[in-house]
N, C-alpha and C positions, 0 to 999 in steps of 0.2 A: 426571734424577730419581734420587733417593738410592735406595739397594736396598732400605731400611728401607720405602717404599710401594709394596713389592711383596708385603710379608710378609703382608698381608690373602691377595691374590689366589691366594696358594701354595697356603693355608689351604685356602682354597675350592675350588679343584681339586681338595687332599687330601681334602675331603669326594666330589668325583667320580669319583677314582680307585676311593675305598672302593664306592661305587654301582655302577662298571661292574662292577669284581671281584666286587660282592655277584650281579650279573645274572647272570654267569657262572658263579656258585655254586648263585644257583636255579634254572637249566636244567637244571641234572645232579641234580637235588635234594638239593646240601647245604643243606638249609635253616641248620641250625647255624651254619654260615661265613654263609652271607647273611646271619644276623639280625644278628651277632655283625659285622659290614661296618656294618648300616645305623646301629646303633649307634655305630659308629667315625667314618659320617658324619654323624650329630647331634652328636657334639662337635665337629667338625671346622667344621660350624656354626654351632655357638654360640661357637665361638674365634674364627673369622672377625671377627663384627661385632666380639669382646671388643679383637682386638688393631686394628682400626678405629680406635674410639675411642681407647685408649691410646697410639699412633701418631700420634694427627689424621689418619691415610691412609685417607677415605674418599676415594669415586671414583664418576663415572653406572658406569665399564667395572665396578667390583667390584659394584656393584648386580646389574646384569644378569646375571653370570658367576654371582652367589650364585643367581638364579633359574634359572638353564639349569644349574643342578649340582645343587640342590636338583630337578628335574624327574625327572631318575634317578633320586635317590638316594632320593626320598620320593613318586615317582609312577610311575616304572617298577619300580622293584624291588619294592615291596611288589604291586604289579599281577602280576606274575611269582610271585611266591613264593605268590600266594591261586589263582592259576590252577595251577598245581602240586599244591597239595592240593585243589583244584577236584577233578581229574584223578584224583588216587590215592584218591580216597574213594568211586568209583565211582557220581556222579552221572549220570543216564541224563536225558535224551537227551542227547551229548556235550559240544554245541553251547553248550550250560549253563554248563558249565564257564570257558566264556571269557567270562563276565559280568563278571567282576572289572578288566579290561581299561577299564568302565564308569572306573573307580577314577583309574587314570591319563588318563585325558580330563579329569574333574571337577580332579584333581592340576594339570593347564597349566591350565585356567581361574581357579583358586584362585592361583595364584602372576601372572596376569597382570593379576588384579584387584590382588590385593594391592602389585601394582608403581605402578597408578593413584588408589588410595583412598587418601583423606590419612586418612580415620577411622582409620588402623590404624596412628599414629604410637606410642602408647602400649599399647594394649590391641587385642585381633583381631575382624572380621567371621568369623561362620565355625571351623570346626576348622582349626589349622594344620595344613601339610603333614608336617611330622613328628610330632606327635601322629597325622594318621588312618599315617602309615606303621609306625611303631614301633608301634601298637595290629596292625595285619596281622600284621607281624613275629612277633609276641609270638605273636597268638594261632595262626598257623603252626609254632611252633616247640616249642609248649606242648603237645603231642600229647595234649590235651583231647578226649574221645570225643563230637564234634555229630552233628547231622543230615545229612544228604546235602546239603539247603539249606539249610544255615546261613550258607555262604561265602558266597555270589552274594547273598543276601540285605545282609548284611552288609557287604558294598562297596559295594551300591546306598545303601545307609545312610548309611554313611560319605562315599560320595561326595555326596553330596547336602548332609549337614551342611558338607564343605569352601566350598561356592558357597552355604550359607545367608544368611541375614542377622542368627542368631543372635550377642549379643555372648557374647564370651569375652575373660575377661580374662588379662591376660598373667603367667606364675608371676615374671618377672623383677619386681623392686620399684623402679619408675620413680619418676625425681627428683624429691624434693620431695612423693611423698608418703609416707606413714606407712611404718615398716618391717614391719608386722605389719599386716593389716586383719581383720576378722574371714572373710573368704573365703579369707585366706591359712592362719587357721588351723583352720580345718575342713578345708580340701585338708590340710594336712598329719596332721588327727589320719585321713584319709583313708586317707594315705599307711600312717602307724604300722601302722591296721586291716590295708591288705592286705597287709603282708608278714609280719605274725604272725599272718594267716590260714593265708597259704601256708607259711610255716613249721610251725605247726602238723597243717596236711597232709598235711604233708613234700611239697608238688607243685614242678613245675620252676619254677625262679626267677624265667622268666620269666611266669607266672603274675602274679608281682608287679606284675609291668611292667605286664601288660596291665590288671589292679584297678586300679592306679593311675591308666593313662591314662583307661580309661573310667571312674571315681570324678571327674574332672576333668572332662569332657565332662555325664556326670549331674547334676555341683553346678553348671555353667553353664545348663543347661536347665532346674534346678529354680529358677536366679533368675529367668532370663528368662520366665517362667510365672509366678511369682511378683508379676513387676515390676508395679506399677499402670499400666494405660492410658488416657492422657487423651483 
């Protein structure tokens, strides 16, 4: 086999390297490096499948290695990094604290449906795994003053959406249809909003991240609620 169809698989690992190293960083509580990781493995991600195609080097083995490295890197570490501020924000009784844990269980579920469901060739059942992890990420790192239950709640939330059967559509612009739809672009006047909220603020940048992802999550729920039922 040429080295050129290995180039996906590198990728992908590169995204698990960033995961383990991010896990390692939310134990000691660098949240900063962690987020600042799980971000490095969303692109790492989304390079994968990119250079796939560009390649022709798909593979069943890069399929599954994308799901067993996405499981880290967008179901264990953000599950780590919300139990950590679980912890430091002094929620009573302890035990509390390790609800987020919920998160990454709901995380291997999500990714092992998603490996079986043909519906999700174009557009997603469900919140993607790196959406609910980068939304943790964010709002861990965003040293935003919640409630004592905001976290646990929060991941039950999250987790839950991962294994829904809410559609969500995919921000990539699939072949053949329209370059702009009108969902694409309210998500992005979405986008505009929250970063010159948070500029305006002056709040941490990831602030942005996280309006952004949940503004993506909110305009899918306000279709699907919308949508007529026959």
């Amino acid at each position: 086999m040429s080295i050129v169809k290995h180039i996906p698989n590198t990728i992908t690992l590169m995204n698990l390297l960033s995961g383990v190293i991010g896990v390692m960083a939310a134990v000691v509580g660098k949240t900063d490096l962690a987020f600042l990781l799980m971000l490095a493995a969303a692109l790492f991600d989304f390079c994968d499948g990119l250079a796939a195609r560009l390649l022709g080097a798909y593979s069943v083995i890069g399929k599954e290695l994308d799901s067993l490295c996405d499981m880290v890197s967008f179901g264990v570490l953000p599950s780590v990094m919300l139990v950590y501020a679980s912890v430091n924000s002094g929620l009573s009784p302890q035990w509390l604290c390790y609800i987020p844990v919920f998160l990454a269980l709901m995380s291997a579920l999500r990714l092992a449906k998603f490996n079986v469901d043909e519906r999700q060739s174009t557009d997603f059942i469900g919140v993607a795994t790196p959406t609910s992890a980068i939304m943790s990420g964010a709002l861990c790192y965003s040293g935003i003053a919640l409630p004592v239950w905001f976290i646990p709640v929060f991941a039950v939330v999250m987790g839950l959406l991962l294994v829904s059967e809410i559609p969500m559509f995919s921000i990539k612009i699939a072949k053949g249809h329209k370059l702009l739809d009108a969902k694409h672009i309210v998500l992005i006047g979405l986008i505009v909003a929250s970063i010159a909220v948070t500029a305006a603020l002056r709040l941490n940048w990831s602030v942005a991240v996280l309006l952004v992802f949940g503004s993506y999550i909110v305009e899918n729920l306000i279709i699907w609620i919308a949508k007529p039922r026959s």
